[in-house]
N, C-alpha and C positions, 0 to 999 in steps of 0.2 A: 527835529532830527531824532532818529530814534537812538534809545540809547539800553545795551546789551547789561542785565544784571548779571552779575555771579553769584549767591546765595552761601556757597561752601569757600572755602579758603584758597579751596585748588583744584581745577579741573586742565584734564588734557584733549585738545579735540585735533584728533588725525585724519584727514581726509584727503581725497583728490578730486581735481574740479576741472572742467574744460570751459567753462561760463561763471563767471561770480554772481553768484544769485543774492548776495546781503545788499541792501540798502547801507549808503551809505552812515554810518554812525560812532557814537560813542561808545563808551564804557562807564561803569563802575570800579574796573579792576585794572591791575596791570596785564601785559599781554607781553609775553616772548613768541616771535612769529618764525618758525623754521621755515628755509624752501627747500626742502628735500629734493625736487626736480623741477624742469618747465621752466618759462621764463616771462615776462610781462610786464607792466607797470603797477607798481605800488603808489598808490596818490595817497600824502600825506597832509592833512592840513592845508591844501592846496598847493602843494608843493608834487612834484613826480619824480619819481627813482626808478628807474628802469631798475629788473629783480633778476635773478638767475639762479641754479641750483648752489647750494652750500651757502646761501646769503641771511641771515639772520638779522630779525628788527628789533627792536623794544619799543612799543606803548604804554602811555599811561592814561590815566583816567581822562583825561579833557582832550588828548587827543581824537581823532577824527577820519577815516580814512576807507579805501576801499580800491579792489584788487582791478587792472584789467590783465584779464591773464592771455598771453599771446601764444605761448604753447601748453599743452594740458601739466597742471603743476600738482604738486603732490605737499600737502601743507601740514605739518605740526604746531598746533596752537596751545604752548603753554600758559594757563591763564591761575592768576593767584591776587587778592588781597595785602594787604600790608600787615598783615595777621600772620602770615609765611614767613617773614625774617624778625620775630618778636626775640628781645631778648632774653634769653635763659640764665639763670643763674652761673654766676663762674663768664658768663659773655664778658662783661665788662674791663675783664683786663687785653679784650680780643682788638685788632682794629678792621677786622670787617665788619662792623655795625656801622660807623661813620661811612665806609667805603660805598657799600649798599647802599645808604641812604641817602648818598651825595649822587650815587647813579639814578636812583628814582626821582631825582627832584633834576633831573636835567632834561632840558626840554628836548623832545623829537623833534621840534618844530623847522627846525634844518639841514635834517642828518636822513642819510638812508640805510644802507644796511651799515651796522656798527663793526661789524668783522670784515677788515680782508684779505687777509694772513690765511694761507690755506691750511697751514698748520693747527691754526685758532680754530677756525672754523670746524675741522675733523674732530678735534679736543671737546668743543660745544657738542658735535653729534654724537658722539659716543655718550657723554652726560646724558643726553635725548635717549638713547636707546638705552639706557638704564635704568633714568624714569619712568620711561613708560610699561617696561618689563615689570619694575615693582608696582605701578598705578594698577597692571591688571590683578594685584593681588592686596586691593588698598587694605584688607580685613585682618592683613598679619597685623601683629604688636608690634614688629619693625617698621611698618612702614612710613612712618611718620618723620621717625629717626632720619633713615636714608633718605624718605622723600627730602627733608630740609636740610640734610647733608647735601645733597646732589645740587638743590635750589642754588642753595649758599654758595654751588662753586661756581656753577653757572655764572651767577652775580656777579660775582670777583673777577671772570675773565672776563666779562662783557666791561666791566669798571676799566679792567685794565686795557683792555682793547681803545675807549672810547676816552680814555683821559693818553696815553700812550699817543694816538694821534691829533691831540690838540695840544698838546707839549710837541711834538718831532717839528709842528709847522712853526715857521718861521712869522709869529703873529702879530712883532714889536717890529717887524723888519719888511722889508718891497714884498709882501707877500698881495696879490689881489684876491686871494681865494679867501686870504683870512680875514682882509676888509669886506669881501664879498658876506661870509661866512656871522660875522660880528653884526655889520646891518641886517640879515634875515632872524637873527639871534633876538636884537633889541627894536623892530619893526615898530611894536605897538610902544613904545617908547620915545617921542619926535627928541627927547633934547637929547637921547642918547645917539641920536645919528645926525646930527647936526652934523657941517663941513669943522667947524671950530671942535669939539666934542672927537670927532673921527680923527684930526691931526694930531690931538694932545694924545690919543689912546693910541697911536701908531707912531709916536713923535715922528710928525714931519711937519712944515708947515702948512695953512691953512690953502694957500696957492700952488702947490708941488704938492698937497694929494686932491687935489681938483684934477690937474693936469695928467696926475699918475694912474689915476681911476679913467679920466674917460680914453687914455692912450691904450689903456688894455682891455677897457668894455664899451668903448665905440660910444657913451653916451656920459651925461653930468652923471655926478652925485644925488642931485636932484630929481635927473630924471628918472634913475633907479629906483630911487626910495620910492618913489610914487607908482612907477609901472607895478611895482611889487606889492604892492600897497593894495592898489585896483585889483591885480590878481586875487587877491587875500579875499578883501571884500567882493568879490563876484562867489568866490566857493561858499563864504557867509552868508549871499543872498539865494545861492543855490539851494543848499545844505542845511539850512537851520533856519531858525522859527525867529531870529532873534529883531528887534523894529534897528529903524534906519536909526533913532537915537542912539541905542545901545552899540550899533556898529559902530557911528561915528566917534563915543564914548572911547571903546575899546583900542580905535586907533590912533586917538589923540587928537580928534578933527572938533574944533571951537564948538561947531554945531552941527545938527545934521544938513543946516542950508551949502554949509561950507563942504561937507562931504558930498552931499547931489551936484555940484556942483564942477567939482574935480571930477566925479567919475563921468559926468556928461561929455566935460572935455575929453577925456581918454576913450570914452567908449563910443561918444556917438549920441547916448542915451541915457536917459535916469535909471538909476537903480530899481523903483519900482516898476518901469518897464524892463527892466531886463529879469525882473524875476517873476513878470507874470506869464514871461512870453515863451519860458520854456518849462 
């Protein structure tokens, strides 16, 4: 899988597209993804979020993803290092350093756009059109200043957008979205999605969220975690270079005879055939 470097601390890339022409890939950097216009699918880690104008994402380094775009979209790509929120002297009595840093280490891995407050969102774009007003003038003495002013508030509302709506939900309580939301979260982890492990983290019991899960998604616990699972590892065998070892590794499967195995059942087919064949 190819993977995009960043070399400077901070780049902006504005463009509009009516075909996504990237390969799908990584990064080195983090990415704030404006949708200015247009609308389509954003595939994350094998995940998909359908996208719309005023929708904003965050990326990080090991993320993975790439656009299908359905109407012609108009994109702002903020891209920065971890060199862009360094602490400065006098920072440390501040608490957006913790704030920032607890947003950058939170996984994309089950989220799509982080804003959906249209209020928020308008807040975010105006930021947008003031970094980029000073980007085309990156050679002042200011702009460093403003640029990591503007960064830093950015941060803070995207923090409080994406912590704000995983506090509002009811995630200790009948919530399916947040058991939903928790298993996609801890995937590559089997004991954290165990049925025992799921009831203690939602206090219910191990038999009534058996029952409470497949009444509101039509199937087990079991069979979730696994459809999801396969899902994951087919964009792994699409998308990246990595061996059937390191998958089955990555998602907690004994060996990889135990991983060929499972996905034969679910698919029909081995994994190496399914990744030779398209």
């Amino acid at each position: 899988m190819k993977r995009y470097i960043l070399h400077a601390p901070f780049s902006i890339y504005h463009f509009e597209a009516q075909t996504w022409v990237h390969s799908v890939h990584k990064h080195t950097y983090f990415e704030i993804i404006f949708i200015l216009k247009g609308n389509g699918i954003h595939r994350i880690n094998g995940n998909a979020f359908d996208y719309f104008e005023g929708d904003v994402f965050l990326l990080g380094p090991e993320d993975y993803h790439h656009f299908e775009i359905g109407e012609v979209t108009e994109f702002s790509f903020v891209r920065f290092n971890e060199s862009i929120h360094k602490e400065l002297p006098g920072d440390k009595d501040h608490p957006w350093q913790p704030i920032i840093r607890t947003l950058l280490n939170t996984s994309s891995q089950s989220r799509g756009t982080i804003v959906t407050d249209k209020q928020e969102k308008q807040k975010l774009h105006h930021l947008l059109t003031v970094l980029e007003a000073e980007s085309a003038n990156d050679q002042s003495q200011y702009f460093e200043v403003i640029r990591d002013s503007v960064m830093r508030s950015m941060l803070i509302i995207l923090a409080r957008n994406l912590f704000s709506q995983t506090q509002s939900r009811p995630v200790l309580k009948d919530s399916i979205e947040a058991i939903l939301m928790y298993i996609r979260q801890h995937i590559y982890r089997p004991e954290d999605v165990t049925i025992e492990n799921l009831a203690e983290t939602f206090h219910y019991s191990p038999a009534y969220i058996s029952i409470f899960f497949k009444k509101h998604t039509g199937e087990s616990i079991k069979q979730y975690i696994i459809k999801h699972k396969i899902k994951l590892i087919e964009a792994r065998l699409l998308y990246s270079q990595l061996t059937l070892s390191e998958i089955a590794d990555e998602f907690g499967y004994t060996d990889e005879s135990h991983l060929c195995k499972q996905f034969r059942k679910y698919t029909g087919t081995t994994p190496m055939s399914f990744r030779m064949r398209v």
